[in-house]
C-alpha positions as a Markdown table, in Angstrom:
| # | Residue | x | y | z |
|---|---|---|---|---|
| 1 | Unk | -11.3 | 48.7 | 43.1 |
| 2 | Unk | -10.0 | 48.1 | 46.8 |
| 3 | Unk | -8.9 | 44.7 | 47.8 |
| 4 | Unk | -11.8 | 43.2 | 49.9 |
| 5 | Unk | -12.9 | 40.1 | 50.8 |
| 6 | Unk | -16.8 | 38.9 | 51.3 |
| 7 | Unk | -15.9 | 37.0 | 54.2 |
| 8 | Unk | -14.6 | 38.4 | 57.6 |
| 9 | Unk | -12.2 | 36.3 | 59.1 |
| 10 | Unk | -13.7 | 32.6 | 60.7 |
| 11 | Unk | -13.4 | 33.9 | 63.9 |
| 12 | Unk | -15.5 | 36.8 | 63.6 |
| 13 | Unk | -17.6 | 35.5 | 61.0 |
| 14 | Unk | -20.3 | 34.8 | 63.2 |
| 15 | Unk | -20.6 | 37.8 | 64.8 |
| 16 | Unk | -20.3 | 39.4 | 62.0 |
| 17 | Unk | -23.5 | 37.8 | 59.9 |
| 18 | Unk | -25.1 | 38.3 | 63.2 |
| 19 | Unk | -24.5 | 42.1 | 63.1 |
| 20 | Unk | -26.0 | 42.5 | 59.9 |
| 21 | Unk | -22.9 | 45.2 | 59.3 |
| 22 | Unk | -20.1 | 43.7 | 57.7 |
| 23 | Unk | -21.0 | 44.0 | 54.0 |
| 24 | Unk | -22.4 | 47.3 | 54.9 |
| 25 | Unk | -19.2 | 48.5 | 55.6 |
| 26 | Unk | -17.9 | 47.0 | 53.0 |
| 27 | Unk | -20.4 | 48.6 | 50.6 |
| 28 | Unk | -18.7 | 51.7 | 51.5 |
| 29 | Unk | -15.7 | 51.0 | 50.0 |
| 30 | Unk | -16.7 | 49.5 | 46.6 |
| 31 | Unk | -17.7 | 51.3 | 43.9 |
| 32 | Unk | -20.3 | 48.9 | 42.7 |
| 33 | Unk | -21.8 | 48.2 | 45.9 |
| 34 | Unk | -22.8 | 51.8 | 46.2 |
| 35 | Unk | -26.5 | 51.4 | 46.2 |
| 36 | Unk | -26.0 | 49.6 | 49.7 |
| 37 | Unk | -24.6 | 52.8 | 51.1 |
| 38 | Unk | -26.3 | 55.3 | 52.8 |
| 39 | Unk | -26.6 | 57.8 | 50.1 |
| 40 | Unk | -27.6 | 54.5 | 47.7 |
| 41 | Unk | -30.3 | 53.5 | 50.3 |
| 42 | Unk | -31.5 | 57.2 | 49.7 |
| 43 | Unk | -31.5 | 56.9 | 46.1 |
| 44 | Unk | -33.3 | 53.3 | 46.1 |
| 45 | Unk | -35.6 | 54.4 | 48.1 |
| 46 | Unk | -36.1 | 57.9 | 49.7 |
| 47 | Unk | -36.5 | 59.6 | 53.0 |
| 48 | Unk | -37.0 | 56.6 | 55.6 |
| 49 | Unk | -39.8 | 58.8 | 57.0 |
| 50 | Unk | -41.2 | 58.1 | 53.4 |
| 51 | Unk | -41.2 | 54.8 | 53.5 |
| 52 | Unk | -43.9 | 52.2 | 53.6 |
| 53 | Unk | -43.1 | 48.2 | 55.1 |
| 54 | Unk | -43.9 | 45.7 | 52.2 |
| 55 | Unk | -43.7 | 42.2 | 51.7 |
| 56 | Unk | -40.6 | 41.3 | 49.7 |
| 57 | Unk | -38.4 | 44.1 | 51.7 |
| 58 | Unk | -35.2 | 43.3 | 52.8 |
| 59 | Unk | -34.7 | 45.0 | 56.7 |
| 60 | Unk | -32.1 | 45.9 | 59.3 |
| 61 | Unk | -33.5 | 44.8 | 62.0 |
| 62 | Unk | -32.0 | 46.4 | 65.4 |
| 63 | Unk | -32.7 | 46.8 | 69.3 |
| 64 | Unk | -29.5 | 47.3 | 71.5 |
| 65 | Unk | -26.9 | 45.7 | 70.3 |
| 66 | Unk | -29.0 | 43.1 | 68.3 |
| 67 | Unk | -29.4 | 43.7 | 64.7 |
| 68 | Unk | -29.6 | 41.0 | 61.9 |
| 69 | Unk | -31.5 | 41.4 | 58.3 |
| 70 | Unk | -35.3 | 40.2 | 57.8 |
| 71 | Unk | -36.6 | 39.5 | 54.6 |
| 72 | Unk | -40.5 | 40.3 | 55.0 |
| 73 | Unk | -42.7 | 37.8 | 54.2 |
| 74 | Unk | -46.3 | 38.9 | 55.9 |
| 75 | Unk | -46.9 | 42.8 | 57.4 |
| 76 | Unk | -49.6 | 43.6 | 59.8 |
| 77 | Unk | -50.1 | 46.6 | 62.0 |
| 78 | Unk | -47.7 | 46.4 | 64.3 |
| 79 | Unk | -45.6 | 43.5 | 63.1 |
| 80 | Unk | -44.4 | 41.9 | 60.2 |
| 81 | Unk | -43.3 | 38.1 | 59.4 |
| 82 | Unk | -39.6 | 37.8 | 58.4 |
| 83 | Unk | -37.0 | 35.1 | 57.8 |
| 84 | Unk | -33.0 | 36.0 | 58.4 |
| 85 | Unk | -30.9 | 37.2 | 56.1 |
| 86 | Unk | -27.0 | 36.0 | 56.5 |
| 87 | Unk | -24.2 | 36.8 | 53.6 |
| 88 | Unk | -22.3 | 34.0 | 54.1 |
| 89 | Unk | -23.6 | 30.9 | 52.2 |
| 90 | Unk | -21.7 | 28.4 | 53.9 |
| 91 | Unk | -23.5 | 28.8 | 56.7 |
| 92 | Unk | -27.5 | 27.3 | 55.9 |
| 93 | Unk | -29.7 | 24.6 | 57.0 |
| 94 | Unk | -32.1 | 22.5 | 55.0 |
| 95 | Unk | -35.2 | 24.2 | 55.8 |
| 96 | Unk | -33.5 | 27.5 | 54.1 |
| 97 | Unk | -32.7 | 28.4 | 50.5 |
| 98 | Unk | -29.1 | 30.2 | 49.2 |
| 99 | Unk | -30.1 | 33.3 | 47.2 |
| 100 | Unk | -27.2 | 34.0 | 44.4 |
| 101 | Unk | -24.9 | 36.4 | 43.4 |
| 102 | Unk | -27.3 | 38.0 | 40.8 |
| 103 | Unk | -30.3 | 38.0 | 42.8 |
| 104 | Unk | -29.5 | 40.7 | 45.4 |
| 105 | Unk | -28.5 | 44.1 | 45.8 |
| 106 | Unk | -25.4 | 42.5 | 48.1 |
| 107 | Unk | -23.6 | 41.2 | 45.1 |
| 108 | Unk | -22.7 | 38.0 | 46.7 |
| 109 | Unk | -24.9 | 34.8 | 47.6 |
| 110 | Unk | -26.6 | 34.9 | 50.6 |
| 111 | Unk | -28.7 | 32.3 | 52.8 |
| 112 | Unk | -32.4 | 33.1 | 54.0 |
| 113 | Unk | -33.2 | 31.2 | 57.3 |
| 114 | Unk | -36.6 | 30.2 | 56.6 |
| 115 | Unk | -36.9 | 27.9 | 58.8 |
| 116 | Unk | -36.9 | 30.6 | 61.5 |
| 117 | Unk | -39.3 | 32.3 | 60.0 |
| 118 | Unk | -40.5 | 34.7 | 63.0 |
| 119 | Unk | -43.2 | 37.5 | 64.1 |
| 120 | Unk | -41.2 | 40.7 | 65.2 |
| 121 | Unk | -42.2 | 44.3 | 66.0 |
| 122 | Unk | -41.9 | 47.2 | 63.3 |
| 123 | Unk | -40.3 | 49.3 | 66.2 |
| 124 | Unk | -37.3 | 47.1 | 65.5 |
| 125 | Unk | -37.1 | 48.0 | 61.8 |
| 126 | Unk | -33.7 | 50.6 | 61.7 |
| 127 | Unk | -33.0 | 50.6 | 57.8 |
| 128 | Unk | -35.0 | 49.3 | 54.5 |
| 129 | Unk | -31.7 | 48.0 | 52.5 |
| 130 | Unk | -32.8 | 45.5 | 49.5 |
| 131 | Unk | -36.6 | 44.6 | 47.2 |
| 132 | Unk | -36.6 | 41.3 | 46.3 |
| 133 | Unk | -38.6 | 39.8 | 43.1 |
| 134 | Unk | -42.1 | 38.0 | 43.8 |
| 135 | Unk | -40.8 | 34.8 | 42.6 |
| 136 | Unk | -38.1 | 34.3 | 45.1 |
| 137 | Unk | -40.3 | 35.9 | 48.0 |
| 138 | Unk | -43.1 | 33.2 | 47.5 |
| 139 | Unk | -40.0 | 30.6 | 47.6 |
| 140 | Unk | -39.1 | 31.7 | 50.9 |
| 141 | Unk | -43.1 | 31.7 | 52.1 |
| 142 | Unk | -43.1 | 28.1 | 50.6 |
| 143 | Unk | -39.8 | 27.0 | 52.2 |
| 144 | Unk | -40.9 | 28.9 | 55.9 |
| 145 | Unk | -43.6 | 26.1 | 55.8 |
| 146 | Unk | -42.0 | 23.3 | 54.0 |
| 147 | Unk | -44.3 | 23.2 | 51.5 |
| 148 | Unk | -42.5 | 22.2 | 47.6 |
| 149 | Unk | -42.0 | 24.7 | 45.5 |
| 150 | Unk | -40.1 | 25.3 | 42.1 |
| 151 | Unk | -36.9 | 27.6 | 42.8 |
| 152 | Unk | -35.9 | 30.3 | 40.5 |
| 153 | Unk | -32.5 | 29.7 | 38.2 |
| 154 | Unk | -30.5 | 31.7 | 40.9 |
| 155 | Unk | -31.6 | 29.7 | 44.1 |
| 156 | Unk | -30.8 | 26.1 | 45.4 |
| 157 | Unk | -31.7 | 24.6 | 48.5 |
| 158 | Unk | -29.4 | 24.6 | 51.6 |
| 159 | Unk | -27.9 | 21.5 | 53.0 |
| 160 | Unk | -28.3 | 19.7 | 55.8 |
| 161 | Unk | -26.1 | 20.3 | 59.5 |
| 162 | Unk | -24.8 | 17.4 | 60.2 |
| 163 | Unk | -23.0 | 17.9 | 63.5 |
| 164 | Unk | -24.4 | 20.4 | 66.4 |
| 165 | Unk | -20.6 | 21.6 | 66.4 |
| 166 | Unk | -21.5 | 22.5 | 62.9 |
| 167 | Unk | -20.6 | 26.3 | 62.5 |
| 168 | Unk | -24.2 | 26.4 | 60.6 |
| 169 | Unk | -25.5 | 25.1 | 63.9 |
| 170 | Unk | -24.1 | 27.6 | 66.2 |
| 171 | Unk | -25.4 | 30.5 | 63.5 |
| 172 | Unk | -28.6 | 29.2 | 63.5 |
| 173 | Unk | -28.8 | 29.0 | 67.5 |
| 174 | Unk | -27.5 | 32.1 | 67.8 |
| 175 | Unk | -30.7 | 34.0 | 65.1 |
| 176 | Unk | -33.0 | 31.8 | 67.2 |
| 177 | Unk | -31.9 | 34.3 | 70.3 |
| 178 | Unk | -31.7 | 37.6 | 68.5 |
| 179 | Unk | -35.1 | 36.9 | 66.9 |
| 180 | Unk | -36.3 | 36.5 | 70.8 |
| 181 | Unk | -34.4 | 39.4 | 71.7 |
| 182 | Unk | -36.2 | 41.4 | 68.8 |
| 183 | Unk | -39.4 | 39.9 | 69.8 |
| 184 | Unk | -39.3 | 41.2 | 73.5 |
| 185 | Unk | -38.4 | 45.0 | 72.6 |
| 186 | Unk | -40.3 | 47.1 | 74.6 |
| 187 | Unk | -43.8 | 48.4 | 73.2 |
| 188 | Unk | -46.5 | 51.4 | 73.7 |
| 189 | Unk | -48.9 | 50.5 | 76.1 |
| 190 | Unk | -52.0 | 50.0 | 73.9 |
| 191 | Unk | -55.5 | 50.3 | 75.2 |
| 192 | Unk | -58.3 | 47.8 | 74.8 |
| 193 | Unk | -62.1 | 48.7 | 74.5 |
| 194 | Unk | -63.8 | 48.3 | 77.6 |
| 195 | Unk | -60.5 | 47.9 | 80.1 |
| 196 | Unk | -59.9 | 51.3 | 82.0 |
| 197 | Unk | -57.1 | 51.3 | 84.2 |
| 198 | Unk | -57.2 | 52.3 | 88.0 |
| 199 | Unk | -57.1 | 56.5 | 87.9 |
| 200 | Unk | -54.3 | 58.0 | 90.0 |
| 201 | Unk | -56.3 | 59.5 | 92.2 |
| 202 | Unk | -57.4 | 56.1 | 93.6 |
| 203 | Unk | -53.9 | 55.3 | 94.0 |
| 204 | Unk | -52.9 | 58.0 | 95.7 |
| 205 | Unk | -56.1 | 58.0 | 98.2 |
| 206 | Unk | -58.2 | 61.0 | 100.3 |
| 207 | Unk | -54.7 | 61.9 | 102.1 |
| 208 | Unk | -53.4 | 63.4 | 99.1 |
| 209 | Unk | -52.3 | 67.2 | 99.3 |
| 210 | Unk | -53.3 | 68.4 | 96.2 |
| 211 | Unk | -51.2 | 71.4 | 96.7 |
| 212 | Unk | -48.3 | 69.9 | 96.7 |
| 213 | Unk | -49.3 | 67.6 | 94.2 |
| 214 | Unk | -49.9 | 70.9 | 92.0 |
| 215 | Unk | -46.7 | 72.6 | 93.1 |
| 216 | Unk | -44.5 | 69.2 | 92.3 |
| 217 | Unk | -46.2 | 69.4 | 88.8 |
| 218 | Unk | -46.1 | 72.8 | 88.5 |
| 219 | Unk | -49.9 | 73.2 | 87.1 |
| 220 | Unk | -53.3 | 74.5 | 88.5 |
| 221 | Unk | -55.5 | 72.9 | 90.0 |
| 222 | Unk | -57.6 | 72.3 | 87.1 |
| 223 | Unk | -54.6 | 70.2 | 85.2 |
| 224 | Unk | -54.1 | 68.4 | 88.3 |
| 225 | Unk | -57.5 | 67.0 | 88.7 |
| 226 | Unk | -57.4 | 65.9 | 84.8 |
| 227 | Unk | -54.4 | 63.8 | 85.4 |
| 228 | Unk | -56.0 | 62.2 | 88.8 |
| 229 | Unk | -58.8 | 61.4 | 86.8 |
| 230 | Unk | -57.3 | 60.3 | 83.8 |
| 231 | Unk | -58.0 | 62.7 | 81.0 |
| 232 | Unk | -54.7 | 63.3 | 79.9 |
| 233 | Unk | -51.9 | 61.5 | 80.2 |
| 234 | Unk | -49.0 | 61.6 | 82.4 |
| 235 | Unk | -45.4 | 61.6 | 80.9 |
| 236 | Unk | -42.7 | 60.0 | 82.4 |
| 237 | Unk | -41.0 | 62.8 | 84.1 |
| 238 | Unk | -44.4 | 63.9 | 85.6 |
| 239 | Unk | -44.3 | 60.0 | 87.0 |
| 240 | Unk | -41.3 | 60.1 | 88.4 |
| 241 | Unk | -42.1 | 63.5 | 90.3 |
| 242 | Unk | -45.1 | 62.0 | 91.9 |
| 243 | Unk | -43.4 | 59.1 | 93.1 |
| 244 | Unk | -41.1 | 61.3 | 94.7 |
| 245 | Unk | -43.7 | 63.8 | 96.5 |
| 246 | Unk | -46.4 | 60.6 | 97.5 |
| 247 | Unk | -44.0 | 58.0 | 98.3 |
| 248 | Unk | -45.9 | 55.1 | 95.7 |
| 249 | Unk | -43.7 | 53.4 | 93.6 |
| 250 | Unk | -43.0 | 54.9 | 89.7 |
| 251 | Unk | -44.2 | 51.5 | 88.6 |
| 252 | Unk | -47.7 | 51.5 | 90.7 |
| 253 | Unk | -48.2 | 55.1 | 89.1 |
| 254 | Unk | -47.4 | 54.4 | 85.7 |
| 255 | Unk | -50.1 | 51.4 | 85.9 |
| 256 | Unk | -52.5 | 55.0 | 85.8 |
| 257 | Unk | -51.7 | 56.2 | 82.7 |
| 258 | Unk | -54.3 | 56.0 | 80.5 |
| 259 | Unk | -53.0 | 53.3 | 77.7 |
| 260 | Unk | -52.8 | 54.5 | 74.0 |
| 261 | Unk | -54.9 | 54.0 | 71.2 |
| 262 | Unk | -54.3 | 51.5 | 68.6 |
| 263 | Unk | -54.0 | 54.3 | 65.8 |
| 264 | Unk | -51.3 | 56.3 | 67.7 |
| 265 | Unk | -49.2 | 53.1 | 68.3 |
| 266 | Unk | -49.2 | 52.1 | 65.2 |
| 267 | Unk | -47.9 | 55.3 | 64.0 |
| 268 | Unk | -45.4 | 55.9 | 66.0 |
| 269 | Unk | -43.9 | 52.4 | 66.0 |
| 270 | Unk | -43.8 | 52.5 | 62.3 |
| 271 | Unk | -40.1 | 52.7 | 61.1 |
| 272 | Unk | -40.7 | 56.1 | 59.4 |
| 273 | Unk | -40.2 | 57.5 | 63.5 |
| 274 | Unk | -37.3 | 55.5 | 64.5 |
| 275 | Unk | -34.6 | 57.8 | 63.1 |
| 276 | Unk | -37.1 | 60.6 | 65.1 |
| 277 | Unk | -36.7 | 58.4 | 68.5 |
| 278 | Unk | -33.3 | 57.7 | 68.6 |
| 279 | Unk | -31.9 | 60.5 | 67.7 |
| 280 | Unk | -33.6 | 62.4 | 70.6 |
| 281 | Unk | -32.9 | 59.9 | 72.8 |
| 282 | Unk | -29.3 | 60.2 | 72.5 |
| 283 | Unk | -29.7 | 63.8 | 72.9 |
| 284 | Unk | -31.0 | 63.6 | 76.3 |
| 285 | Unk | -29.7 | 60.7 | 77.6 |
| 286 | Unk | -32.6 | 58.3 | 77.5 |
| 287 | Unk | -33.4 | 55.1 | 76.1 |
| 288 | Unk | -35.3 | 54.9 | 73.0 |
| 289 | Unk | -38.3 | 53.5 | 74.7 |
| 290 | Unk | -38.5 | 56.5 | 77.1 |
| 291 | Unk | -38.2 | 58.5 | 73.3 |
| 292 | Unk | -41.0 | 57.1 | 71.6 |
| 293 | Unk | -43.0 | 57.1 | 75.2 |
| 294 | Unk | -42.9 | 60.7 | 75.9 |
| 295 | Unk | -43.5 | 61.9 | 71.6 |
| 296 | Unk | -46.3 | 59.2 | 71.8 |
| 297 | Unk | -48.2 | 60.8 | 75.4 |
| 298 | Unk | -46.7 | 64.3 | 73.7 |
| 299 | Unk | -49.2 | 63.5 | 70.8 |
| 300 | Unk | -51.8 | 62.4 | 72.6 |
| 301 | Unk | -52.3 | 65.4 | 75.0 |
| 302 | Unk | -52.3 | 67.3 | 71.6 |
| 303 | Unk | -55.1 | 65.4 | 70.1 |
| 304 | Unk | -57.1 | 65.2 | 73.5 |
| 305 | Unk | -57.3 | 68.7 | 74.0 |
| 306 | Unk | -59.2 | 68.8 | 70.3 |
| 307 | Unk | -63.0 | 68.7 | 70.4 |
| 308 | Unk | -64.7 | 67.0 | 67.2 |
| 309 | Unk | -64.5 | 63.2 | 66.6 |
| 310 | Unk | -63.0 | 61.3 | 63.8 |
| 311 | Unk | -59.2 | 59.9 | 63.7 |
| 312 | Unk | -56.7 | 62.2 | 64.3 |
| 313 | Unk | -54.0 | 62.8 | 62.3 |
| 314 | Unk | -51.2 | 61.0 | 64.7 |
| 315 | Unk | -48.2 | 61.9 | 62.9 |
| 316 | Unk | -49.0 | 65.5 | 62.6 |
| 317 | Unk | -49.8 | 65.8 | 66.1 |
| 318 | Unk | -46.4 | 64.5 | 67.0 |
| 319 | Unk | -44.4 | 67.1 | 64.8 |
| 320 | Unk | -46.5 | 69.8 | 66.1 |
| 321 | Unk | -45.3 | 68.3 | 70.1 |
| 322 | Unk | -41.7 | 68.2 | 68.7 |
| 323 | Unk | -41.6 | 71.5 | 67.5 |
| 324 | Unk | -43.0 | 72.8 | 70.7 |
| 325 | Unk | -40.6 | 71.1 | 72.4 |
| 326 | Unk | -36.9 | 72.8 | 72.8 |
| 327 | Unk | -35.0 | 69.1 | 72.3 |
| 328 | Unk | -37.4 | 68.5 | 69.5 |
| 329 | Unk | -36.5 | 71.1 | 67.0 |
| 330 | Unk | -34.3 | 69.2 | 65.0 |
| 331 | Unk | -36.8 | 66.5 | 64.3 |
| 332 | Unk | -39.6 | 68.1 | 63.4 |
């Protein structure tokens, strides 16, 4: 077995919990800690477009260059309830518990914050990496809101900071701000029954040269007066060539685009698309956000072209747009 040690160095410690990556890498290296590898991860658990968000899941959670773990504790439609997960147990606080060895696919003790027990987005789920038992999940629910609760054989209750120079201190400070930084990553817009949004056409005004409006879009007539109205969707290229040919800001012509509907979102926020969305966004050179924006409007001007009524099926609607699209082959 390679020499290796379950703790970075103290000066990158921090960073290194915070990253959620260390005994990732590490995992790669030691033959017993292959189930936390990606080929183990696809052992455990499948194809992450297979996979389902569940209370007692442990998470990567990522958006830029913020990731941490998240034990899930609550899911809801477009957001689950989570605690941090660190694998160094000499960092905790006494509002969390320290997991053991045993316990965990991580084969080393590990704290759970739950104290900072915190609503994030599913968009930020990247990687399901660990199941935890019922028993030690419903400690952590109890512990999240102080409430006493027996702890399994292979938990203990963490200890108190003492000092705000306390190294456990500054970790917890710094998974208060990466939670808030998960929290604010960007969303789909999502409608809301009875709230229309101002149609492009009454943005642009009775000057507009539909013409050149058609021409900049390169549609008829007939597609142009459906996106002044509303009927479909704009995506975000079509945006930024308006803004270009009218003069009004991208900003005051995205506020036109009709929002999405709460089925759609929640599909393609689900972690099942996010290898989907960032793959393709590295391909052309976009943010994830503009990804999952374009697919999303892609598989909406699928489904609004449909006559019938009922629910869509939202996820094959989006393969069918990423198959029709050229940079979109690979994810289909």
């Amino acid at each position: 077995m390679p020499a290796y040690s379950a703790h970075p160095p103290p000066e990158d410690t921090v960073s290194d919990q915070r990253t959620a990556q260390h005994l990732l890498d590490l995992a790669a290296q030691v033959p017993d800690m292959h189930q936390l590898t990606q080929p183990g991860l696809e052992e455990r658990f499948g194809a992450s477009t297979d996979v389902e968000v569940r209370v007692g899941q442990v998470w990567r959670a990522r958006w830029d260059e913020t990731v941490m773990l998240l034990v899930v504790l609550a899911v809801r439609d477009r957001e689950v309830q989570g605690a941090p997960v660190t694998i160094d147990p000499s960092r905790e606080d006494d509002h969390g518990i320290v997991v053991g060895e045993t316990a965990t696919a991580f084969g080393v003790a590990v704290t759970v914050w739950a104290g900072l027990t915190a609503t994030v987005p599913n968009r930020v789920l990247d990687q399901l990496v660990d199941v935890w038992s019922d028993s030690l999940v419903r400690c952590i629910a109890a512990a999240s809101v102080q409430k006493p609760a027996p702890l399994p054989a292979v938990v203990r209750r963490g200890r108190k900071i003492t000092s705000p120079m306390d190294p456990s201190a500054m970790l917890r400070a710094e998974l208060t701000d990466d939670l808030e930084l998960l929290r604010q990553a960007p969303g789909l817009p999502v409608a809301v029954p009875g709230i229309e949004p101002r149609t492009l056409a009454a943005i642009l005004g009775s000057g507009l040269d539909l013409g050149a409006f058609c021409a900049s879009l390169n549609v008829s007539q007939a597609e142009a007066m459906r996106l002044l109205r509303g009927k479909v969707p704009m995506t975000m290229e079509q945006i930024d060539l308006v803004a270009k040919v009218t003069g009004v800001t991208s900003g005051e012509i995205a506020s036109s685009v009709r929002p999405l509907p709460a089925g759609l979102v929640i599909r393609m926020e689900h972690p099942r698309w996010r290898s989907t969305w960032t793959r393709r966004a590295r391909r052309l050179g976009i943010a994830e956000e503009r990804a999952r924006l374009d697919g999303s409007y892609g598989a909406f001007s699928l489904a609004a072209r449909e006559t019938g009524g009922g629910e869509p099926d939202w996820d094959s609607r989006l393969r069918q747009f990423l198959n029709s699209s050229a940079a979109g082959e690979e994810d289909a």
